[in-house]
Predicted model as a PDB file, atoms N, CA, C, CB and O in Angstrom, pLDDT in the B-factor column:
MODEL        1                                                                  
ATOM      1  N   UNK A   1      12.763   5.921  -9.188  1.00 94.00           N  
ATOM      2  CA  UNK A   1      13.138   5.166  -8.018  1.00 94.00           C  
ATOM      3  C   UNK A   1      12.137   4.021  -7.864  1.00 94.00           C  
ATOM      4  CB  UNK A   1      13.180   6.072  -6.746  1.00 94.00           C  
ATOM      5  O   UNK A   1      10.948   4.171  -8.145  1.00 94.00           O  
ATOM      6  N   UNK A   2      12.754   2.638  -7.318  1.00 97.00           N  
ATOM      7  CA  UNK A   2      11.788   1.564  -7.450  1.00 97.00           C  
ATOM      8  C   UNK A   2      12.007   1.456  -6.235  1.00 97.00           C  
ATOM      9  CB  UNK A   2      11.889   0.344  -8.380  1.00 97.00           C  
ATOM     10  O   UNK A   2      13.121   1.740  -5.794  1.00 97.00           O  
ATOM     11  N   UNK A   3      10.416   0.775  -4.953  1.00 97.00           N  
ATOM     12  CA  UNK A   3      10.765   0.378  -3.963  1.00 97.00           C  
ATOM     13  C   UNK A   3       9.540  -0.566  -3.688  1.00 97.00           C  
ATOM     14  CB  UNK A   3      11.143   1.426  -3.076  1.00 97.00           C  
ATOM     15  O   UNK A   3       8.412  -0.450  -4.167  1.00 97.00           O  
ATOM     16  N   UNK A   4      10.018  -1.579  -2.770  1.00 96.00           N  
ATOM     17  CA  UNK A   4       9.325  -2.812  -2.316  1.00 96.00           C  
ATOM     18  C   UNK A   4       8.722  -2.348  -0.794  1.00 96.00           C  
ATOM     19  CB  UNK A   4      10.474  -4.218  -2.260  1.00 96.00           C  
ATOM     20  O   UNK A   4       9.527  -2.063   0.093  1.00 96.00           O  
ATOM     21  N   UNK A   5       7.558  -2.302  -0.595  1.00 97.00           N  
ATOM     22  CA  UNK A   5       7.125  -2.067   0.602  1.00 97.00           C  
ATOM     23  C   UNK A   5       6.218  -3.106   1.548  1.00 97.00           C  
ATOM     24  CB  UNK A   5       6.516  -0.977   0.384  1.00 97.00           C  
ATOM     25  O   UNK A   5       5.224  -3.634   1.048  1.00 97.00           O  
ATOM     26  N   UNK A   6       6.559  -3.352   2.793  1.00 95.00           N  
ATOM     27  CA  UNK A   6       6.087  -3.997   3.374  1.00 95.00           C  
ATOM     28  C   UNK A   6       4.456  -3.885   3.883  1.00 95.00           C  
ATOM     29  CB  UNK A   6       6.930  -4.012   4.072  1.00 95.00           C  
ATOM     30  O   UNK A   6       3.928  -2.772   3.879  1.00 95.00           O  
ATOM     31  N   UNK A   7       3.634  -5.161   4.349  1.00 96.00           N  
ATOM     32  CA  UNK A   7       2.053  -4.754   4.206  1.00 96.00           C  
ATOM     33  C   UNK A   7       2.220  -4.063   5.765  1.00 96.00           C  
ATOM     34  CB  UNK A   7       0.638  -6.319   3.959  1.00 96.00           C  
ATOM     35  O   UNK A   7       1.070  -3.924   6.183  1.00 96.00           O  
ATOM     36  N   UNK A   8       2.917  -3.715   6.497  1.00 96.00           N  
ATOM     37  CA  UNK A   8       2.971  -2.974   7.508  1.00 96.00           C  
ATOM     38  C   UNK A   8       2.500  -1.552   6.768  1.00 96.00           C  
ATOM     39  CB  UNK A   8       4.414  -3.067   8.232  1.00 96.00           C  
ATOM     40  O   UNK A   8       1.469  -0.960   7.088  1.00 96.00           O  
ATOM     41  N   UNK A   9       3.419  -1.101   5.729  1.00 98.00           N  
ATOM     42  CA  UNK A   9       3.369  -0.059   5.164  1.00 98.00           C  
ATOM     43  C   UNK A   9       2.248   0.474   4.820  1.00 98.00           C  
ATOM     44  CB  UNK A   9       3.981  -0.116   4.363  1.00 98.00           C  
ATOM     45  O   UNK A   9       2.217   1.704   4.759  1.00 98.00           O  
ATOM     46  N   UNK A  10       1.279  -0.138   4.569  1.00 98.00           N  
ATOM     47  CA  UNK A  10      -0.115   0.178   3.694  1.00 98.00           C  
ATOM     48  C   UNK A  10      -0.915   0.024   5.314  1.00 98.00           C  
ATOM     49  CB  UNK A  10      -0.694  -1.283   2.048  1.00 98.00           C  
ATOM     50  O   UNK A  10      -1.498   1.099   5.458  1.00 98.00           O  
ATOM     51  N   UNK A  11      -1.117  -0.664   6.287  1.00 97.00           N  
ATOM     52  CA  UNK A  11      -1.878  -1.268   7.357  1.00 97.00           C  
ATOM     53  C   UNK A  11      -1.079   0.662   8.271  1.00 97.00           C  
ATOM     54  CB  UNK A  11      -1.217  -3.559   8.044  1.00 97.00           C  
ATOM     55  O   UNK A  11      -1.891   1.266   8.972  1.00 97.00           O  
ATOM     56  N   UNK A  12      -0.472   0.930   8.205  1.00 98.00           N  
ATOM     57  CA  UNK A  12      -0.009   2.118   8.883  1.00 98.00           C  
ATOM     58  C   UNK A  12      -0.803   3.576   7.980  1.00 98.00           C  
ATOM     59  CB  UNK A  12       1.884   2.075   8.814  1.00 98.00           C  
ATOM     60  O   UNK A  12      -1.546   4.516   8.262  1.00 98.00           O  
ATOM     61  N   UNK A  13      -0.388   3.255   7.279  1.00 98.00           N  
ATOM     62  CA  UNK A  13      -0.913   4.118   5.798  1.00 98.00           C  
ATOM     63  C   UNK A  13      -2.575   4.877   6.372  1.00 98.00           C  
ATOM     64  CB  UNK A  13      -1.256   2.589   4.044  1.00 98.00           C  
ATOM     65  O   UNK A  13      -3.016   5.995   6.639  1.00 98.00           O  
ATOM     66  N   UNK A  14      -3.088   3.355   6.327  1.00 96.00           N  
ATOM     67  CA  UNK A  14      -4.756   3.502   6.326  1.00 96.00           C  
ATOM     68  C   UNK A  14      -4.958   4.202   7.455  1.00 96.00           C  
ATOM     69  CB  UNK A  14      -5.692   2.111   6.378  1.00 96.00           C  
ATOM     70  O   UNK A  14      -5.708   5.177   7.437  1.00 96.00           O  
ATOM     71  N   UNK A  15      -4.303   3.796   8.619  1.00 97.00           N  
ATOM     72  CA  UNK A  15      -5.017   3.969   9.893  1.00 97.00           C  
ATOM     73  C   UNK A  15      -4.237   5.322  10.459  1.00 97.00           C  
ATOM     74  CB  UNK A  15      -4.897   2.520  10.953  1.00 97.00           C  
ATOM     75  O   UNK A  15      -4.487   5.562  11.641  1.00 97.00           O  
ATOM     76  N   UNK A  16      -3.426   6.145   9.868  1.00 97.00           N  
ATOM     77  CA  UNK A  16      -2.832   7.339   9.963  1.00 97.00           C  
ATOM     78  C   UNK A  16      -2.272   8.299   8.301  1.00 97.00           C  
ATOM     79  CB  UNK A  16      -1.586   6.892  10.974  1.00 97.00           C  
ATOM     80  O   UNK A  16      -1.106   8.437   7.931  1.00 97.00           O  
ATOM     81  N   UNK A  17      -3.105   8.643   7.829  1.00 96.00           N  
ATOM     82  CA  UNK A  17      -3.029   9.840   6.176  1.00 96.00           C  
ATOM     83  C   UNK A  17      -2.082  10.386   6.384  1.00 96.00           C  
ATOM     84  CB  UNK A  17      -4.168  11.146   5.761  1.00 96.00           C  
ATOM     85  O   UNK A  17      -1.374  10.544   5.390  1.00 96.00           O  
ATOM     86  N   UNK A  18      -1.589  10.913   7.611  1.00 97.00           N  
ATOM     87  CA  UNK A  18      -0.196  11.777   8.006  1.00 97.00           C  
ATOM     88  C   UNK A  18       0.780  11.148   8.071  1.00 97.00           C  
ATOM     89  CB  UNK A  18      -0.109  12.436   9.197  1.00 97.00           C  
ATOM     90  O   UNK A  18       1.867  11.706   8.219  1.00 97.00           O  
ATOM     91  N   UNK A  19       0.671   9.950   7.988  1.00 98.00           N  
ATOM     92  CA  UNK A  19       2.208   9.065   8.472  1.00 98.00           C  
ATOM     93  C   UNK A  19       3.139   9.293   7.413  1.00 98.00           C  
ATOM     94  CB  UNK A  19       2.097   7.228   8.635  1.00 98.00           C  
ATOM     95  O   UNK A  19       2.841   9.841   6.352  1.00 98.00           O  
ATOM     96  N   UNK A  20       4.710   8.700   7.835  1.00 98.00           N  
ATOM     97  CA  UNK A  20       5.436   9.266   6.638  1.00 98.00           C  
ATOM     98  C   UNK A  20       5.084   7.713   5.233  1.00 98.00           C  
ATOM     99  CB  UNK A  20       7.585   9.588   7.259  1.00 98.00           C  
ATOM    100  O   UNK A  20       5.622   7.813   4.130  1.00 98.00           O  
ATOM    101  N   UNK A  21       4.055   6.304   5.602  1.00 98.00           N  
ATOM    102  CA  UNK A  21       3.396   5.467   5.161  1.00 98.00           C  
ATOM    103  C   UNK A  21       2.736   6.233   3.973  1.00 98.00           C  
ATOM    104  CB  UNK A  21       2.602   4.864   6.168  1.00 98.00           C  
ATOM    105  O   UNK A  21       3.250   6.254   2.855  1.00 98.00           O  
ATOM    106  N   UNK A  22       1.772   6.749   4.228  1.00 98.00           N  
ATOM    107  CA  UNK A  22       1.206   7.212   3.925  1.00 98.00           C  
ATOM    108  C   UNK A  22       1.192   8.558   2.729  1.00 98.00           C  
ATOM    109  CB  UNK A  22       0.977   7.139   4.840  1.00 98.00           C  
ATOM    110  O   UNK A  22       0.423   8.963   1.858  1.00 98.00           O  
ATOM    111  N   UNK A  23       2.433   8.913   3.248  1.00 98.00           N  
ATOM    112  CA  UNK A  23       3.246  10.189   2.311  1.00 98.00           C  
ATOM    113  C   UNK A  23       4.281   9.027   1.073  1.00 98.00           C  
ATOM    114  CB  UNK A  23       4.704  11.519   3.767  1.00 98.00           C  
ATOM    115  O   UNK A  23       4.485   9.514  -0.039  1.00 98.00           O  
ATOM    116  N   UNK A  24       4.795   7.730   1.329  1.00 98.00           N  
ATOM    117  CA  UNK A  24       5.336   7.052   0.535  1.00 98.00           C  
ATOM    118  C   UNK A  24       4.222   6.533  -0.467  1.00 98.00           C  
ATOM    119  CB  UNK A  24       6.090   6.116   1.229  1.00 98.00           C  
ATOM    120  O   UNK A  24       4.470   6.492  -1.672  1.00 98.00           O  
ATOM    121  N   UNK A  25       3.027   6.147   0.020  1.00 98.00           N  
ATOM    122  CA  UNK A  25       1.812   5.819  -1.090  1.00 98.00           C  
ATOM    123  C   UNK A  25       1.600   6.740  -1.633  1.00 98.00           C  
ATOM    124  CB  UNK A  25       0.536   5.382  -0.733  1.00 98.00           C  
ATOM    125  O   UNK A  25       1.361   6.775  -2.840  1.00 98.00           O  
ATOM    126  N   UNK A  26       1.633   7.679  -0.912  1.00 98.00           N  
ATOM    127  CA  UNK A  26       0.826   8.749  -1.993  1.00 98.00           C  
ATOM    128  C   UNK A  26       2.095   9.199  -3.216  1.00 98.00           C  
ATOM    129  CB  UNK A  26       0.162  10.489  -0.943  1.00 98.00           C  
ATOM    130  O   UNK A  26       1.586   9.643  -4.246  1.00 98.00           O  
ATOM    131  N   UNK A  27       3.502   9.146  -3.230  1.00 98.00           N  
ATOM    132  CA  UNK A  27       4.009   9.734  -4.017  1.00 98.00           C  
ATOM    133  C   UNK A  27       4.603   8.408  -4.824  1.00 98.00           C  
ATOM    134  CB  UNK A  27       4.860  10.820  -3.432  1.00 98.00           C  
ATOM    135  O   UNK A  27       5.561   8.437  -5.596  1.00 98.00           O  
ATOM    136  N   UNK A  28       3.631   6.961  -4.388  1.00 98.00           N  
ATOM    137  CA  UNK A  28       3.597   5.691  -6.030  1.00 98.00           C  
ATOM    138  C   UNK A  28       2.441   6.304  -6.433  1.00 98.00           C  
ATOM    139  CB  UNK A  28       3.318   3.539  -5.876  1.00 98.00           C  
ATOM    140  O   UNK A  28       2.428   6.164  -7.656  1.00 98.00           O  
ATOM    141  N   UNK A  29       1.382   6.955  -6.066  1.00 97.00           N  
ATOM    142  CA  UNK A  29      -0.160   7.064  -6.721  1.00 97.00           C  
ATOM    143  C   UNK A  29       0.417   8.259  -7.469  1.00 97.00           C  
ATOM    144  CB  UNK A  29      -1.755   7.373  -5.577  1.00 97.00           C  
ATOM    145  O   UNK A  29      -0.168   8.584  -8.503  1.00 97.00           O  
ATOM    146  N   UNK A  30       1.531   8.988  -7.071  1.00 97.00           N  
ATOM    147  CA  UNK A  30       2.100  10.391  -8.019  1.00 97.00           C  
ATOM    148  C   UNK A  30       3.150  10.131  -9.493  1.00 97.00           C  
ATOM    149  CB  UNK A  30       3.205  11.418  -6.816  1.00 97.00           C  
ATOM    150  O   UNK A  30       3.479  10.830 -10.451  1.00 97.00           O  
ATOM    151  N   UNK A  31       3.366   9.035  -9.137  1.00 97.00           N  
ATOM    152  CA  UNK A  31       4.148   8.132 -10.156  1.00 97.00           C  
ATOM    153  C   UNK A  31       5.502   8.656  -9.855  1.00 97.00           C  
ATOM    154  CB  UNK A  31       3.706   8.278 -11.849  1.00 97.00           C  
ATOM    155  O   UNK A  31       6.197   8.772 -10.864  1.00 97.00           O  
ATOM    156  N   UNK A  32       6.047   8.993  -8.778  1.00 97.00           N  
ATOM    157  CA  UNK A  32       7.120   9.597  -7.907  1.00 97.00           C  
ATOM    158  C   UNK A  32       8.584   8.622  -7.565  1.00 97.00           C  
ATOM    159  CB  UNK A  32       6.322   9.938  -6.472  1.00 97.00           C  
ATOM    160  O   UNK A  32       9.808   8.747  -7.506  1.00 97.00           O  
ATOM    161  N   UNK A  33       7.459   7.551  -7.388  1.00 97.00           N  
ATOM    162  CA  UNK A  33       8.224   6.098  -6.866  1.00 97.00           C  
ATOM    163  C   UNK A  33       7.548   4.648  -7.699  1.00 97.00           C  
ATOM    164  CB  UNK A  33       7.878   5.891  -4.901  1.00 97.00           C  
ATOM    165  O   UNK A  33       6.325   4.767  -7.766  1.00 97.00           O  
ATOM    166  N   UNK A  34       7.848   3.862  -8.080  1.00 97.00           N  
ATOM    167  CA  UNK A  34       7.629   3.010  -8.820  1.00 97.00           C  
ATOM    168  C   UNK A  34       7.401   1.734  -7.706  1.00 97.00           C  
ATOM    169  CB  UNK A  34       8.732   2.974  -9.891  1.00 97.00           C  
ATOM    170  O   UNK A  34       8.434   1.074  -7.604  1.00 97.00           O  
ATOM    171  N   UNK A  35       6.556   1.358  -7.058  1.00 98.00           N  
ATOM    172  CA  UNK A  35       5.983  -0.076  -6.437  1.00 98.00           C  
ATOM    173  C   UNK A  35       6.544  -0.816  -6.857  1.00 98.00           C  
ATOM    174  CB  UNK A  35       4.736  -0.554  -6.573  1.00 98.00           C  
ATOM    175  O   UNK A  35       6.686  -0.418  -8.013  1.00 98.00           O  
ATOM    176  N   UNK A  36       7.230  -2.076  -6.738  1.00 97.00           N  
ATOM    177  CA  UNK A  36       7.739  -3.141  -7.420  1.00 97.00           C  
ATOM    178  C   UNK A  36       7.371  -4.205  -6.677  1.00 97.00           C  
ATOM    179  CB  UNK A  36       9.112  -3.096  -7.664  1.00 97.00           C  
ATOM    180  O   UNK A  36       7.725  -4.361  -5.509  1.00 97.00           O  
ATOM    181  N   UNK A  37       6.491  -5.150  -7.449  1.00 97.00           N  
ATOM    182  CA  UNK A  37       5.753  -6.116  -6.646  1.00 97.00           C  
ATOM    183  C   UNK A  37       5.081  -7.198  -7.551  1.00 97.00           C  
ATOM    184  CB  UNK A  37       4.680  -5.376  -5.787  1.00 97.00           C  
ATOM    185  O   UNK A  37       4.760  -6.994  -8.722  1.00 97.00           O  
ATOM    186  N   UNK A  38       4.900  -8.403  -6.856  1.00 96.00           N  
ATOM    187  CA  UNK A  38       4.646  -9.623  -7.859  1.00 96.00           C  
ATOM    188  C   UNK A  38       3.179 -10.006  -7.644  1.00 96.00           C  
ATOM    189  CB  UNK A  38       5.672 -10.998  -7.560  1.00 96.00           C  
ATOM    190  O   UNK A  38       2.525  -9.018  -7.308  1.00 96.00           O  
ATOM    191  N   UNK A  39       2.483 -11.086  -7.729  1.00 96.00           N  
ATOM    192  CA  UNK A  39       0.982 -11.400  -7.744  1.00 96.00           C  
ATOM    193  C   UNK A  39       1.256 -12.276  -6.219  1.00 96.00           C  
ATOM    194  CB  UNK A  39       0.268 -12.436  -9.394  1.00 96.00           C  
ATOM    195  O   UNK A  39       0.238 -12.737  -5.702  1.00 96.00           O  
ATOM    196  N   UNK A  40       1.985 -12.406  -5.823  1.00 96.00           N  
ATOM    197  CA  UNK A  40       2.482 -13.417  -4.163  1.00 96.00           C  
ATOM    198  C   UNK A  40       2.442 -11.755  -2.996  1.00 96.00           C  
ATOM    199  CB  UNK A  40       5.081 -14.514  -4.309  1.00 96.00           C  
ATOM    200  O   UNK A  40       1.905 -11.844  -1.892  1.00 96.00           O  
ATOM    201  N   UNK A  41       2.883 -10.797  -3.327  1.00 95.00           N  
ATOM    202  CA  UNK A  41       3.147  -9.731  -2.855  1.00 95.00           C  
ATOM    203  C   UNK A  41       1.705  -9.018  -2.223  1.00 95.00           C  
ATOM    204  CB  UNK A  41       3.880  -9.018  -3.934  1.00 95.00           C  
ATOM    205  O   UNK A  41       1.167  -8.920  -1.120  1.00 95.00           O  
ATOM    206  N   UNK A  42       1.392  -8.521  -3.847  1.00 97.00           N  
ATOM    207  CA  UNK A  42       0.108  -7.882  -3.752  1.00 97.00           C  
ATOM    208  C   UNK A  42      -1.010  -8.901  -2.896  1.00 97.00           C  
ATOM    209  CB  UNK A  42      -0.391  -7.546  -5.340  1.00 97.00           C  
ATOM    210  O   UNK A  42      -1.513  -8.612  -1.811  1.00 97.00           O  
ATOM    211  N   UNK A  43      -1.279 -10.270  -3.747  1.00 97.00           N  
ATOM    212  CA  UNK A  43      -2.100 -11.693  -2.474  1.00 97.00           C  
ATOM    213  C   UNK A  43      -1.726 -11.213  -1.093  1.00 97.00           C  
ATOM    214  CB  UNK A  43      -1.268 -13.700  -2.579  1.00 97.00           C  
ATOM    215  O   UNK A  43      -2.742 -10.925  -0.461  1.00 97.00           O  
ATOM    216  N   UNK A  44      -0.839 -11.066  -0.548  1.00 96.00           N  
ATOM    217  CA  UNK A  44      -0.577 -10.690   1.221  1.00 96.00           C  
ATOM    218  C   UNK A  44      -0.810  -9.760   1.530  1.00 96.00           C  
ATOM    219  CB  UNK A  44       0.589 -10.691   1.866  1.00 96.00           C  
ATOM    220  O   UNK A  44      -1.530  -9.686   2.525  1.00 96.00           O  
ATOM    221  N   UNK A  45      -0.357  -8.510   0.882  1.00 97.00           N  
ATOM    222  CA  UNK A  45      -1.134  -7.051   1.116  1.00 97.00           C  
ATOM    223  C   UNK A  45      -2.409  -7.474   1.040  1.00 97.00           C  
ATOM    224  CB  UNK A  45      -0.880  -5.786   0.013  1.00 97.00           C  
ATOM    225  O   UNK A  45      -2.811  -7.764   2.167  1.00 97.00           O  
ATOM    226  N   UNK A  46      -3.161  -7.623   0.266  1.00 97.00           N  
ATOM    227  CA  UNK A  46      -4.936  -7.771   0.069  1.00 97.00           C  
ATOM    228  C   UNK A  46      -5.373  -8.407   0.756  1.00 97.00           C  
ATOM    229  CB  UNK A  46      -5.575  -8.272  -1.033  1.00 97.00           C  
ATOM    230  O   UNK A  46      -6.470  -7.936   1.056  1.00 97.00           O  
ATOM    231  N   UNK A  47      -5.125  -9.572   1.419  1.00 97.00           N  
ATOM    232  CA  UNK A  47      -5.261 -10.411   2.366  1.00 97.00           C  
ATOM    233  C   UNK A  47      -5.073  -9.827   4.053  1.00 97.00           C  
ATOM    234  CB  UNK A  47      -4.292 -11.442   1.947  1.00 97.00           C  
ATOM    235  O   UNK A  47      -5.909  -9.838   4.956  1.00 97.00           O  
ATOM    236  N   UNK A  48      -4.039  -9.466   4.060  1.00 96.00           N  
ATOM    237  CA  UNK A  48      -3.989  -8.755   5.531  1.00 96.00           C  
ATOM    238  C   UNK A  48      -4.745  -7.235   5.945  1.00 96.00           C  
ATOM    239  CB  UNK A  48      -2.420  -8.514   5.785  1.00 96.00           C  
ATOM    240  O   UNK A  48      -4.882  -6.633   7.010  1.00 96.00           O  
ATOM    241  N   UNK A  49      -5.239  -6.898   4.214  1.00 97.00           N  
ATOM    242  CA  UNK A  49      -6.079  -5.331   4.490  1.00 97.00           C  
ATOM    243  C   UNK A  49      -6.956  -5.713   4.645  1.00 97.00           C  
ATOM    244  CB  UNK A  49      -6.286  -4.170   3.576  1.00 97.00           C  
ATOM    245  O   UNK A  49      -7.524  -5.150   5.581  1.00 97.00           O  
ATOM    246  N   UNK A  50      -7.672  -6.707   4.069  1.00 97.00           N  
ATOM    247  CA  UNK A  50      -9.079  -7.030   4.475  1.00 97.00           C  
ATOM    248  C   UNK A  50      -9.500  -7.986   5.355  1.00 97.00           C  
ATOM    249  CB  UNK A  50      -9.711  -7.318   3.526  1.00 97.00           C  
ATOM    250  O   UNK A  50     -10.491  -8.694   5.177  1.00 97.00           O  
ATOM    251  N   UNK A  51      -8.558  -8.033   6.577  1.00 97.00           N  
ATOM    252  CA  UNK A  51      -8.412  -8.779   7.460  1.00 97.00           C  
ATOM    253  C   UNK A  51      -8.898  -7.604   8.629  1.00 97.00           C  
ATOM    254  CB  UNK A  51      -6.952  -9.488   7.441  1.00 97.00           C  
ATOM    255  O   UNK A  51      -9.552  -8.011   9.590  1.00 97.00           O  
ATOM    256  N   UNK A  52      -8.574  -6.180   8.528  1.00 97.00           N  
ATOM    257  CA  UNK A  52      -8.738  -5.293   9.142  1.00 97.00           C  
ATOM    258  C   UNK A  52      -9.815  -4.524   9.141  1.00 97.00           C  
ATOM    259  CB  UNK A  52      -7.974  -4.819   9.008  1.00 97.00           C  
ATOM    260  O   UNK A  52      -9.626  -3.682   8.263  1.00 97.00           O  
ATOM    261  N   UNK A  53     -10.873  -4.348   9.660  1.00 94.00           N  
ATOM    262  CA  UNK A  53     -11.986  -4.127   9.657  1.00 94.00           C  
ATOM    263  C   UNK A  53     -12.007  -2.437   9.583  1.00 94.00           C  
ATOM    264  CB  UNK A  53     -12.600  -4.866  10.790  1.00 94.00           C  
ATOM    265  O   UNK A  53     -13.137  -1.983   9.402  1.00 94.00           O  
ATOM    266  N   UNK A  54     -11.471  -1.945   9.639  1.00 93.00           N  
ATOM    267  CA  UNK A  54     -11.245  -0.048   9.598  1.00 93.00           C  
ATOM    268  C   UNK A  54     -10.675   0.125   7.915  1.00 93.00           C  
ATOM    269  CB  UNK A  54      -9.570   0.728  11.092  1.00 93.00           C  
ATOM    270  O   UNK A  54     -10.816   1.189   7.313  1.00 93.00           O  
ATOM    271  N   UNK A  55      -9.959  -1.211   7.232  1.00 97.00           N  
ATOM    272  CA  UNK A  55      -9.172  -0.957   5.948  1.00 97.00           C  
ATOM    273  C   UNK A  55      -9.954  -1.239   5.269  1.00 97.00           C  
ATOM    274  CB  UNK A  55      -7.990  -1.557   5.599  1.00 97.00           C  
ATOM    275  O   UNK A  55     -10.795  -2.096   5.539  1.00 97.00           O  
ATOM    276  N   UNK A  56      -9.891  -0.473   3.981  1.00 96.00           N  
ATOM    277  CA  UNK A  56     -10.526  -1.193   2.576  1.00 96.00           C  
ATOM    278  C   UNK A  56      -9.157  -1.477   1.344  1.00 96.00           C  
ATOM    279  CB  UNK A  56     -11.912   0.128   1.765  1.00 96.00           C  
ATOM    280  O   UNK A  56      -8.187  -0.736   1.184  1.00 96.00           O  
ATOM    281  N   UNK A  57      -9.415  -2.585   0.699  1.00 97.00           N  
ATOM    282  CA  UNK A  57      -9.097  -2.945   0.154  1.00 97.00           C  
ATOM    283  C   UNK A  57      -8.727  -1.774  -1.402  1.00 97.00           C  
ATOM    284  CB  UNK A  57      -9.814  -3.954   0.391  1.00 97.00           C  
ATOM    285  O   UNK A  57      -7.686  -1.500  -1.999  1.00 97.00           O  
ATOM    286  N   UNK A  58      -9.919  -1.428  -1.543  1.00 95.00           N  
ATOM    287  CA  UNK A  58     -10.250  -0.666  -2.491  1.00 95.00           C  
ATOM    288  C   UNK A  58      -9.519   0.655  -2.205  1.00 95.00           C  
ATOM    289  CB  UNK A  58     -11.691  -0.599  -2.604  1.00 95.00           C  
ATOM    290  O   UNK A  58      -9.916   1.477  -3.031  1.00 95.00           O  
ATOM    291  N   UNK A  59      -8.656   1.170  -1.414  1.00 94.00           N  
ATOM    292  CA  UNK A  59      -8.205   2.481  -1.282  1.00 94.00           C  
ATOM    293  C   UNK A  59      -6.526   1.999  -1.574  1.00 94.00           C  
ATOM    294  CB  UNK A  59      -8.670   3.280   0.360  1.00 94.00           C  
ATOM    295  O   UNK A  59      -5.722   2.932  -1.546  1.00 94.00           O  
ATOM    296  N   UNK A  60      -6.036   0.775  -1.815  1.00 97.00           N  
ATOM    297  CA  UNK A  60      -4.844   0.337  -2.542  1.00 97.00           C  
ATOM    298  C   UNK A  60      -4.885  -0.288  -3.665  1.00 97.00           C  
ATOM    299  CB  UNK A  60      -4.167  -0.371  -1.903  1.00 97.00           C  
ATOM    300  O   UNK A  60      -3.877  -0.562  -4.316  1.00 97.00           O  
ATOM    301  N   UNK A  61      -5.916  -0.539  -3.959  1.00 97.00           N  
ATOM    302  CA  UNK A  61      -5.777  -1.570  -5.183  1.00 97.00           C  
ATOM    303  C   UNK A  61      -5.170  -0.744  -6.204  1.00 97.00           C  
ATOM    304  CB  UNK A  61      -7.228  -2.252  -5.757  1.00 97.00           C  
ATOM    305  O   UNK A  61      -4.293  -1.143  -6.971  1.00 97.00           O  
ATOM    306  N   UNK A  62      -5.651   0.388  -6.191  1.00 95.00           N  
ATOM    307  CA  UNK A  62      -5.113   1.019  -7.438  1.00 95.00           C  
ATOM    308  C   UNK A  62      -3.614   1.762  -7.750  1.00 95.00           C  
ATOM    309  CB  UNK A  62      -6.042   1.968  -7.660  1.00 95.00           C  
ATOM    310  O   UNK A  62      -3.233   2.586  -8.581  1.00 95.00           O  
ATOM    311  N   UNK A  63      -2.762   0.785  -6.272  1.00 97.00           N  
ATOM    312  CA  UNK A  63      -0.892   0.833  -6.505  1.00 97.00           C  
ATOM    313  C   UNK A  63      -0.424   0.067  -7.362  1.00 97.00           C  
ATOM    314  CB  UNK A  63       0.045   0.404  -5.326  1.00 97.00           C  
ATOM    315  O   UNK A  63       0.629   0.266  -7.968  1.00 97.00           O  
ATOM    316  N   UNK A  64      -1.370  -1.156  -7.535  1.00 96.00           N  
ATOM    317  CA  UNK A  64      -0.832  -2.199  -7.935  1.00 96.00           C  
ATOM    318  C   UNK A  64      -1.253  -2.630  -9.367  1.00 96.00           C  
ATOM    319  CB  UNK A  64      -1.068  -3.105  -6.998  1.00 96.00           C  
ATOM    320  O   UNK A  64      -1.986  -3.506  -9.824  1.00 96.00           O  
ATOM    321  N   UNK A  65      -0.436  -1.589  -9.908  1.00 87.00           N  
ATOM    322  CA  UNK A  65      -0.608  -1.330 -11.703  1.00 87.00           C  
ATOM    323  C   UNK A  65       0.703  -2.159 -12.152  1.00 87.00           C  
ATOM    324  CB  UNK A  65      -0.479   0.682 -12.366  1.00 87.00           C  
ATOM    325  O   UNK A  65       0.994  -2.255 -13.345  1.00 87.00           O  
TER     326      UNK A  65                                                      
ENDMDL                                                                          
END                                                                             
């Protein structure tokens, strides 16, 4: 299954492990679901996580294989 997720998705993710956000990352890091995303995509995710002072950058980077 391939899916496109919004940087809401990851910004929800961080700031709640229980969310159902959070349960969708974890099962691309399971290779469950396939991320589908371009270098314009990932730039706005990375940009708006490290805009957030509670997010790290470094706890998504490694979706974006």
């Amino acid at each position: 299954m391939n899916i496109i997720l919004d940087t809401n998705t990851f910004v929800a993710a961080g700031f709640n492990p229980r969310s159902s956000s959070a349960r969708i990352l974890k099962a691309v890091e399971q290779g469950k679901i396939n991320l589908v995303w371009n270098e314009d995509t990932r730039r706005e995710t990375r940009k708006m996580i490290t805009q957030i002072p509670r997010l790290s950058w470094s706890q998504f980077a490694r979706l974006f294989k």
